[in-house]
PDB file with one MODEL, atoms N, CA, C and O in Angstrom:
MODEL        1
ATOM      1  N   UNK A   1      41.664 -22.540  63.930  1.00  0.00           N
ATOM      2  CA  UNK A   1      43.096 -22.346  64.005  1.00  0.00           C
ATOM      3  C   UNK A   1      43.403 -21.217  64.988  1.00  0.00           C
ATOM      4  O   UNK A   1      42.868 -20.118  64.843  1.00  0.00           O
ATOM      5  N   UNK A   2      44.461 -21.529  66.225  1.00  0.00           N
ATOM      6  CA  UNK A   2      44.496 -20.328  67.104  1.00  0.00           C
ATOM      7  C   UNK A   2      45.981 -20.388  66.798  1.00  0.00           C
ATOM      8  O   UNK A   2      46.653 -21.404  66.623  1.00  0.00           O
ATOM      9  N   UNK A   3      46.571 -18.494  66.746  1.00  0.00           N
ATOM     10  CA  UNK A   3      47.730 -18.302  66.270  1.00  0.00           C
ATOM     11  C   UNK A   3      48.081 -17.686  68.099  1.00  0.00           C
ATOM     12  O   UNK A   3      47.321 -17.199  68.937  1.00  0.00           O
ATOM     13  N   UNK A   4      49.911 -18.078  68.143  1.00  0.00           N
ATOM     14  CA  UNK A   4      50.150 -17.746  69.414  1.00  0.00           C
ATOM     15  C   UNK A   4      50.232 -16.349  68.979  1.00  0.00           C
ATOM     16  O   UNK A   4      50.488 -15.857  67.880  1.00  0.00           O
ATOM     17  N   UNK A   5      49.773 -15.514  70.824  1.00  0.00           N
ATOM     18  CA  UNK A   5      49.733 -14.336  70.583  1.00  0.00           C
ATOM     19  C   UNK A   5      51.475 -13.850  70.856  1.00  0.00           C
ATOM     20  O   UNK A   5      51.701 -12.640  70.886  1.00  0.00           O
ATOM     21  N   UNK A   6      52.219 -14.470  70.977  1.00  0.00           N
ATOM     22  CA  UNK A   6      53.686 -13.991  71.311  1.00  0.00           C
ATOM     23  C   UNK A   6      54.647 -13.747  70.395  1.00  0.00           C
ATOM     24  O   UNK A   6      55.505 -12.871  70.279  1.00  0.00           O
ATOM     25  N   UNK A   7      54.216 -15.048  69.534  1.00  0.00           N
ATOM     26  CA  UNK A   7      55.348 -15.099  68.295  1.00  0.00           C
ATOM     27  C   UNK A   7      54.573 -15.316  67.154  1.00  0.00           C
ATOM     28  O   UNK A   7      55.310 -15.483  66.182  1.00  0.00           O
ATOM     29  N   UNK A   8      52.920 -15.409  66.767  1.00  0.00           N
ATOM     30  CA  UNK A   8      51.927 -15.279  65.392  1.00  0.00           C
ATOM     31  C   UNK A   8      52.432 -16.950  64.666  1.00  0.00           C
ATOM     32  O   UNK A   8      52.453 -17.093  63.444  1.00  0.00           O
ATOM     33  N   UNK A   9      52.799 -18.075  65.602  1.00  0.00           N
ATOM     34  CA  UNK A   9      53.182 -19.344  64.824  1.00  0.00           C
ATOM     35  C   UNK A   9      51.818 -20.292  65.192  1.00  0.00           C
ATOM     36  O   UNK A   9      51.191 -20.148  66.242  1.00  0.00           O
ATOM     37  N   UNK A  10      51.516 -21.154  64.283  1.00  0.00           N
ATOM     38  CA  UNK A  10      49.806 -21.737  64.361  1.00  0.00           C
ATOM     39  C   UNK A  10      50.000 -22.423  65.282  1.00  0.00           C
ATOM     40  O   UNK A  10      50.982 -23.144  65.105  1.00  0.00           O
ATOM     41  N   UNK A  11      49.186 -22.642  66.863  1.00  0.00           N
ATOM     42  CA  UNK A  11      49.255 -23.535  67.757  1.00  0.00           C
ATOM     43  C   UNK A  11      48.862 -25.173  67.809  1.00  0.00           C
ATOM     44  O   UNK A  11      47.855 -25.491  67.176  1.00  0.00           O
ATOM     45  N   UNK A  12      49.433 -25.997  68.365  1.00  0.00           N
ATOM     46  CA  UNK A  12      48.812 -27.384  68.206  1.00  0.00           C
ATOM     47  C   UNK A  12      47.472 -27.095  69.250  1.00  0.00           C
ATOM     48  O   UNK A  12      47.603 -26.513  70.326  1.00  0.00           O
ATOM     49  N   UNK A  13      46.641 -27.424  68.920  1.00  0.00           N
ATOM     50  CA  UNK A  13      45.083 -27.168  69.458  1.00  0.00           C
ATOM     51  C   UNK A  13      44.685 -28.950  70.006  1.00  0.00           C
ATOM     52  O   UNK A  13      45.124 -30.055  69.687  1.00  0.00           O
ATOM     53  N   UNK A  14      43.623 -28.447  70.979  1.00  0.00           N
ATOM     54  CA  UNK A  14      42.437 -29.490  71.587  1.00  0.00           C
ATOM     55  C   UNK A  14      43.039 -30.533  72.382  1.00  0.00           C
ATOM     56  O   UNK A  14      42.739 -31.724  72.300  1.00  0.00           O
ATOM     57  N   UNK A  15      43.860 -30.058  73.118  1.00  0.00           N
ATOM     58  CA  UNK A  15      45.182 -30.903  74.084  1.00  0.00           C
ATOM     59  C   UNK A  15      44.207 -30.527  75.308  1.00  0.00           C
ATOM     60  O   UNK A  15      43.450 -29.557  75.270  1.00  0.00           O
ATOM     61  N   UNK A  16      44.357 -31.758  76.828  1.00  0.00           N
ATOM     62  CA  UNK A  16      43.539 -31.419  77.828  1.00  0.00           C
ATOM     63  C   UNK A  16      44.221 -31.453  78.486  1.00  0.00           C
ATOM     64  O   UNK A  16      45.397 -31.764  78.293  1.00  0.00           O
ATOM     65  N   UNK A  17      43.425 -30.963  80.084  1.00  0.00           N
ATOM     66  CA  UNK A  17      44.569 -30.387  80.771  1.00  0.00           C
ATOM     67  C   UNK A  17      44.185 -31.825  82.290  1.00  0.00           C
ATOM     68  O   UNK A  17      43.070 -32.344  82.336  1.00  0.00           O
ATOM     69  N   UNK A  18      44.970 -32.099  83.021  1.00  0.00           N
ATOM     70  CA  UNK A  18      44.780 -33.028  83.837  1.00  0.00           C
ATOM     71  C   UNK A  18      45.627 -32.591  84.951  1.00  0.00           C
ATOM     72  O   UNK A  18      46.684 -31.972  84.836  1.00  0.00           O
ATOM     73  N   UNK A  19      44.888 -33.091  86.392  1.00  0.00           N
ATOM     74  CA  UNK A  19      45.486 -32.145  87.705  1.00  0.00           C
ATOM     75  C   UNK A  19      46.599 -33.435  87.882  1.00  0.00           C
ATOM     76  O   UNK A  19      46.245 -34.561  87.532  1.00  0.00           O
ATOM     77  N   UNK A  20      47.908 -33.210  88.422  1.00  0.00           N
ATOM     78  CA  UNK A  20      48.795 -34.562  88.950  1.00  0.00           C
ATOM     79  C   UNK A  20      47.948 -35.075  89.966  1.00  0.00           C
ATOM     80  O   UNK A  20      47.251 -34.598  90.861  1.00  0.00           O
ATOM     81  N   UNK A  21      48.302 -36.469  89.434  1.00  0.00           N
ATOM     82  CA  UNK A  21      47.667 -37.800  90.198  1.00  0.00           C
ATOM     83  C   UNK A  21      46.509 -37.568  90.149  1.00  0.00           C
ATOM     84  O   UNK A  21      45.700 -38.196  90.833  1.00  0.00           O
ATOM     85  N   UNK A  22      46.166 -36.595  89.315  1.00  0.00           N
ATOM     86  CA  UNK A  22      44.350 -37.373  89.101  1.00  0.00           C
ATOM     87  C   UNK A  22      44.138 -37.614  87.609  1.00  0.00           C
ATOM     88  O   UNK A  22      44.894 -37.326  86.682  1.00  0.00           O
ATOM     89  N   UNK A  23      43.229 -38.064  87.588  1.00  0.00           N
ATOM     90  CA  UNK A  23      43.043 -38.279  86.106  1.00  0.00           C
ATOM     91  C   UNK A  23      41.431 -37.545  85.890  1.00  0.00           C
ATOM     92  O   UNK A  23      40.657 -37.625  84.937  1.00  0.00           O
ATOM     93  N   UNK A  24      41.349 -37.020  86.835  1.00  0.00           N
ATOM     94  CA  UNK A  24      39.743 -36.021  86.481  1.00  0.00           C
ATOM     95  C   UNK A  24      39.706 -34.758  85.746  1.00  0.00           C
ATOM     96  O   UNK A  24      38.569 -34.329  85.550  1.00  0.00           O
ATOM     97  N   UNK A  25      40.731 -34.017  85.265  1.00  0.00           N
ATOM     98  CA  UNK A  25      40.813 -32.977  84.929  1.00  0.00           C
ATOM     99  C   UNK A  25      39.828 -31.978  85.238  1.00  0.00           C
ATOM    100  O   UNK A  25      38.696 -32.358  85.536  1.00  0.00           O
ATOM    101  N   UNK A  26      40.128 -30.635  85.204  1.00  0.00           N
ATOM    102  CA  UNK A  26      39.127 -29.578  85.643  1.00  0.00           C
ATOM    103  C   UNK A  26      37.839 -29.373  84.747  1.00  0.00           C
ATOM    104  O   UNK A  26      37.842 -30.074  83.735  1.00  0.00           O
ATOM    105  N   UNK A  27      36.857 -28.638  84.897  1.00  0.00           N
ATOM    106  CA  UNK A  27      35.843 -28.495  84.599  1.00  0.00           C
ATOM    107  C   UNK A  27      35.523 -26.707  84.466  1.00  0.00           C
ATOM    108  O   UNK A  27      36.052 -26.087  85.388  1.00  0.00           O
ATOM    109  N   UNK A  28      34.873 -25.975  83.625  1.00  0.00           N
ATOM    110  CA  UNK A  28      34.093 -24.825  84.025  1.00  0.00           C
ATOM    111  C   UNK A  28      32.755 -24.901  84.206  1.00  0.00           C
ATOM    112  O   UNK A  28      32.056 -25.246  83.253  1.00  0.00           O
ATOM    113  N   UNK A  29      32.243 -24.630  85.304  1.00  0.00           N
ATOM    114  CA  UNK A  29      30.623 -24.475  86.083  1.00  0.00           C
ATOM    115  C   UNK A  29      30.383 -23.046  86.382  1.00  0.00           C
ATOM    116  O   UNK A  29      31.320 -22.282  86.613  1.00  0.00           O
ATOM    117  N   UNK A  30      28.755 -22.555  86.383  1.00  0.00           N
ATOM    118  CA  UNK A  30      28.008 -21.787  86.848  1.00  0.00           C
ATOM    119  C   UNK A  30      28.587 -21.407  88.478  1.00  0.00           C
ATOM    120  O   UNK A  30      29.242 -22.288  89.035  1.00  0.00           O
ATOM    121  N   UNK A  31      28.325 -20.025  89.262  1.00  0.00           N
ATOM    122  CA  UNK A  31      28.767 -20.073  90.135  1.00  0.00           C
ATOM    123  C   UNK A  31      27.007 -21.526  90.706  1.00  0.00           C
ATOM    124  O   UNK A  31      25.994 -21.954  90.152  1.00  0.00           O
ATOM    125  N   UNK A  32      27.813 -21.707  92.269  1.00  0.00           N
ATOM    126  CA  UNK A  32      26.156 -22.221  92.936  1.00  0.00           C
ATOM    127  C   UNK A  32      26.775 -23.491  93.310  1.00  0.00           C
ATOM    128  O   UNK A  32      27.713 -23.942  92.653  1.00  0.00           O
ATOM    129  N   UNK A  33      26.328 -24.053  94.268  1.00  0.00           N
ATOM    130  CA  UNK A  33      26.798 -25.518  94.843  1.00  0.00           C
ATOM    131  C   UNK A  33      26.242 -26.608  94.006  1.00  0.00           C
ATOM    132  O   UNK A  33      27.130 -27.457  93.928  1.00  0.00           O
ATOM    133  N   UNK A  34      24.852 -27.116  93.126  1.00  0.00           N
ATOM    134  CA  UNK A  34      24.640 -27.906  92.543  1.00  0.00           C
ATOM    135  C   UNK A  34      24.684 -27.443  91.079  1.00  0.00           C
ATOM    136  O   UNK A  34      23.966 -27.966  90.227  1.00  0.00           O
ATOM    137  N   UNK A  35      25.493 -26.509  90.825  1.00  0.00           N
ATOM    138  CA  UNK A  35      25.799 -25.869  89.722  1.00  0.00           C
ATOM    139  C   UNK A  35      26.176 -27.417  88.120  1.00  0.00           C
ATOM    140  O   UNK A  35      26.558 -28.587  88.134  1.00  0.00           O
ATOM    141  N   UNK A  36      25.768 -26.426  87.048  1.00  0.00           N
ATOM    142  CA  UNK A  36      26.051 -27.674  85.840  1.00  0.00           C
ATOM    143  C   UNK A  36      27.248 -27.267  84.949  1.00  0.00           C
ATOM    144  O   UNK A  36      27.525 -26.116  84.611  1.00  0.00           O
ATOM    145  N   UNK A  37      27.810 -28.228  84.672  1.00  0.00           N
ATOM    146  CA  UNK A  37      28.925 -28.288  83.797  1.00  0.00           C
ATOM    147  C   UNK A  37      28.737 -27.363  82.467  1.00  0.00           C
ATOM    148  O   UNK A  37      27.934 -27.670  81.586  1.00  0.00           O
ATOM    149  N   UNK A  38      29.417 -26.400  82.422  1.00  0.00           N
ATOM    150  CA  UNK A  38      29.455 -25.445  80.738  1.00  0.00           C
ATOM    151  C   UNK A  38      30.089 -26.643  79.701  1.00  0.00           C
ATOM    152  O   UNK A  38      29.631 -27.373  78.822  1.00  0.00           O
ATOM    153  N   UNK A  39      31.510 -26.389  80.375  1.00  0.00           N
ATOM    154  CA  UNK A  39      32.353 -27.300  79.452  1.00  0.00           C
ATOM    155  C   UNK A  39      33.460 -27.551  79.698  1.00  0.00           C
ATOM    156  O   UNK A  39      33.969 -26.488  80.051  1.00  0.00           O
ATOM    157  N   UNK A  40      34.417 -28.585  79.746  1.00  0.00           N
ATOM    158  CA  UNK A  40      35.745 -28.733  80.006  1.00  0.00           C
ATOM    159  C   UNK A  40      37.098 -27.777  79.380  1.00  0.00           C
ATOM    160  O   UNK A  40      37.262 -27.923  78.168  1.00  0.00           O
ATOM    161  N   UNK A  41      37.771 -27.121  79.860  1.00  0.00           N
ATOM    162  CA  UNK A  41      38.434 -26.411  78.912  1.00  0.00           C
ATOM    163  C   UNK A  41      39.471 -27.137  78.285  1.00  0.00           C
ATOM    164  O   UNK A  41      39.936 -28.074  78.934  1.00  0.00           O
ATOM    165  N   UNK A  42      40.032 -26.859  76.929  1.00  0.00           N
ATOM    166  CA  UNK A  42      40.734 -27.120  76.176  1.00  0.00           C
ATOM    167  C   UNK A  42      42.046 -26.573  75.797  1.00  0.00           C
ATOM    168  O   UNK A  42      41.887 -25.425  75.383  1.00  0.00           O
ATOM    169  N   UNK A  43      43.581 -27.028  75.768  1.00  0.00           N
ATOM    170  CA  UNK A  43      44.466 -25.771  75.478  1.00  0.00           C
ATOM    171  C   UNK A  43      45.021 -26.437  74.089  1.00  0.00           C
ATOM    172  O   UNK A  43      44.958 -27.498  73.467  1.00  0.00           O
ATOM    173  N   UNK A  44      45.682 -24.963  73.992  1.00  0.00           N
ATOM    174  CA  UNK A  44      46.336 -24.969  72.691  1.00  0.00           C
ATOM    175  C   UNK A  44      48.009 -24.582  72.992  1.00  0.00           C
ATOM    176  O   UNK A  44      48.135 -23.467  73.501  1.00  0.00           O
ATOM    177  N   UNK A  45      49.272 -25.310  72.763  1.00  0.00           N
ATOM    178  CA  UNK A  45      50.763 -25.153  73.075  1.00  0.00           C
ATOM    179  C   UNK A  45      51.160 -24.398  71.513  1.00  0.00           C
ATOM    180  O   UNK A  45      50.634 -24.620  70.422  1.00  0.00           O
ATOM    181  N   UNK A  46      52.371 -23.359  71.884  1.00  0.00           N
ATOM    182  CA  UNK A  46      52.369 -22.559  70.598  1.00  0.00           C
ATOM    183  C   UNK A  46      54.039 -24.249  70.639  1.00  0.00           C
ATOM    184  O   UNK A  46      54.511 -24.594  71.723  1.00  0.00           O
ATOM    185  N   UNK A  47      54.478 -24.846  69.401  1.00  0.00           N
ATOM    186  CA  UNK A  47      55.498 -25.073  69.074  1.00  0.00           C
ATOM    187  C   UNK A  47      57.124 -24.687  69.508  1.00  0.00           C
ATOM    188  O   UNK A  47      58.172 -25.216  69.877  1.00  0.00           O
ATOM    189  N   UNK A  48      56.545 -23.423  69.194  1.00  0.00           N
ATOM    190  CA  UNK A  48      57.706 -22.206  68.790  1.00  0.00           C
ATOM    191  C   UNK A  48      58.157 -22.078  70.315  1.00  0.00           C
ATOM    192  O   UNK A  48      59.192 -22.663  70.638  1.00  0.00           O
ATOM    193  N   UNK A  49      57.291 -21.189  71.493  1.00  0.00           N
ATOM    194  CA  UNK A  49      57.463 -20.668  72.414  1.00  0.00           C
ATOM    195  C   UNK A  49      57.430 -20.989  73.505  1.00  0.00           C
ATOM    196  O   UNK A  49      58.149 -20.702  74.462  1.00  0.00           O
ATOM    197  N   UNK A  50      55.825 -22.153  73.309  1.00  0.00           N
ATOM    198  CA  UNK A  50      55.728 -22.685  74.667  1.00  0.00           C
ATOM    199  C   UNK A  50      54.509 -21.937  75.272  1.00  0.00           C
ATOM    200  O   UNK A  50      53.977 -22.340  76.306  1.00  0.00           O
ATOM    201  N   UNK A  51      54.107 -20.902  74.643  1.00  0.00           N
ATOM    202  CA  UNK A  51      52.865 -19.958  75.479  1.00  0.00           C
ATOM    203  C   UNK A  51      51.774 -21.544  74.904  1.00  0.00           C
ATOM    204  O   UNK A  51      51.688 -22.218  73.877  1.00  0.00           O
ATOM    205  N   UNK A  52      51.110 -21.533  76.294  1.00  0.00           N
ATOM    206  CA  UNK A  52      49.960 -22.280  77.006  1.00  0.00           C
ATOM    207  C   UNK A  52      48.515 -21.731  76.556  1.00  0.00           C
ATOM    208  O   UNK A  52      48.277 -21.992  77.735  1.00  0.00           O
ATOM    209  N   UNK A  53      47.483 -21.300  76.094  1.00  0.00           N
ATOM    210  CA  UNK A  53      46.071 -21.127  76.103  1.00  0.00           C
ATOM    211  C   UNK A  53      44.815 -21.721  76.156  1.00  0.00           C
ATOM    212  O   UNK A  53      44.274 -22.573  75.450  1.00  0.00           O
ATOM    213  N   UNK A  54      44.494 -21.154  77.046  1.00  0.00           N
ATOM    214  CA  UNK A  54      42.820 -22.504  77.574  1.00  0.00           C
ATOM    215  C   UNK A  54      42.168 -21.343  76.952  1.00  0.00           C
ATOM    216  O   UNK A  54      42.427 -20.146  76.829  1.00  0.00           O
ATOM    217  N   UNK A  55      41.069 -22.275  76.550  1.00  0.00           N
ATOM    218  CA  UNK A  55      39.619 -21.769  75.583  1.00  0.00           C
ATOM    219  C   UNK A  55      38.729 -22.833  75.864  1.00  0.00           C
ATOM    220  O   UNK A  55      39.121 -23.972  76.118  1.00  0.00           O
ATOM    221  N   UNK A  56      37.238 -22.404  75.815  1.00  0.00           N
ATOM    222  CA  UNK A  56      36.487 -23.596  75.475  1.00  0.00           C
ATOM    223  C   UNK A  56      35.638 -23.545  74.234  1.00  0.00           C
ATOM    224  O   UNK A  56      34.917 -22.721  73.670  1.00  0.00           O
ATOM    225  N   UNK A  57      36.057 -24.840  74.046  1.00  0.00           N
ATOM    226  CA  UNK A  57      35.063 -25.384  72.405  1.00  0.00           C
ATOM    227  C   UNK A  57      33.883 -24.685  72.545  1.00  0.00           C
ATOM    228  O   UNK A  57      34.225 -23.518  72.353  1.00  0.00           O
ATOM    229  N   UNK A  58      33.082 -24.696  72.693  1.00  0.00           N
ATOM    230  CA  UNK A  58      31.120 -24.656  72.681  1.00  0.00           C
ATOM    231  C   UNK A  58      31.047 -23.370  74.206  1.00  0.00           C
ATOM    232  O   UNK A  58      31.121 -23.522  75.425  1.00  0.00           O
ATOM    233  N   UNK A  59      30.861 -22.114  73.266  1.00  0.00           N
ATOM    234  CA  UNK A  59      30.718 -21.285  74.668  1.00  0.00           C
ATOM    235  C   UNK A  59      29.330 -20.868  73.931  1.00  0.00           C
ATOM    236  O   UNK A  59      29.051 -19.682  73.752  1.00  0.00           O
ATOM    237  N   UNK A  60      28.754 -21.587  73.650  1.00  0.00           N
ATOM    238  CA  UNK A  60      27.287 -21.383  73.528  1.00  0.00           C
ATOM    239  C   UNK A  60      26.238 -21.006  74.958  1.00  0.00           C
ATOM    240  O   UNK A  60      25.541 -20.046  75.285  1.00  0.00           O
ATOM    241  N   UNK A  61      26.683 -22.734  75.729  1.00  0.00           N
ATOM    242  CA  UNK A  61      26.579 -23.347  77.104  1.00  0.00           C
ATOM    243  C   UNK A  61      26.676 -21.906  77.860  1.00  0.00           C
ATOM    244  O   UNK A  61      25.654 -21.440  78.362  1.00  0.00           O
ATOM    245  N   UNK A  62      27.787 -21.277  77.929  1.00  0.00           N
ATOM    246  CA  UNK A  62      27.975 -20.100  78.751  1.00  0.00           C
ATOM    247  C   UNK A  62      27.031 -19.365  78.584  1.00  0.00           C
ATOM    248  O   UNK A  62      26.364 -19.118  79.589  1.00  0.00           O
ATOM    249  N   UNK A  63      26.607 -18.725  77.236  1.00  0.00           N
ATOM    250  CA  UNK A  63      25.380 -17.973  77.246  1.00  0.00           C
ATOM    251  C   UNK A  63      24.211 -18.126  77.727  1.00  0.00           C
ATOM    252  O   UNK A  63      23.448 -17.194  77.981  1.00  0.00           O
ATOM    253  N   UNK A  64      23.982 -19.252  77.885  1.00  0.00           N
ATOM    254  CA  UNK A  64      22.463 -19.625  78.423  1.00  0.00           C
ATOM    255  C   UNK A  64      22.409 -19.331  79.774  1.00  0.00           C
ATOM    256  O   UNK A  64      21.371 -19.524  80.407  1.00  0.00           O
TER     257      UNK A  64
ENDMDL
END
């Protein structure tokens, strides 16, 4: 459960984000040209306000 940080109301979570006219959406990678996928990020919309937040699910990936 992620609470908005603006107004403390529970956010709708695990919404993706997609670039116009594409349907590939973004990605987070390692720096490096044949670099590997961590993980796609994920946002969360507060109801109330409208504040936007990307997070990613599994930042395990990042640690390694």
């Amino acid at each position: 459960m992620r609470n908005c940080m603006r107004c403390g109301v529970e956010m709708i979570e695990d919404l993706d984000i997609k670039v116009d006219m594409q349907g590939y959406g973004i990605s987070i990678t390692k720096s490096g040209i044949f670099s590997s996928t961590i993980d796609k990020p994920r946002v969360a919309v507060c109801p109330k306000c409208g504040e936007i937040s990307m997070y990613l699910k599994d930042i395990e990936k990042l640690k390694k």
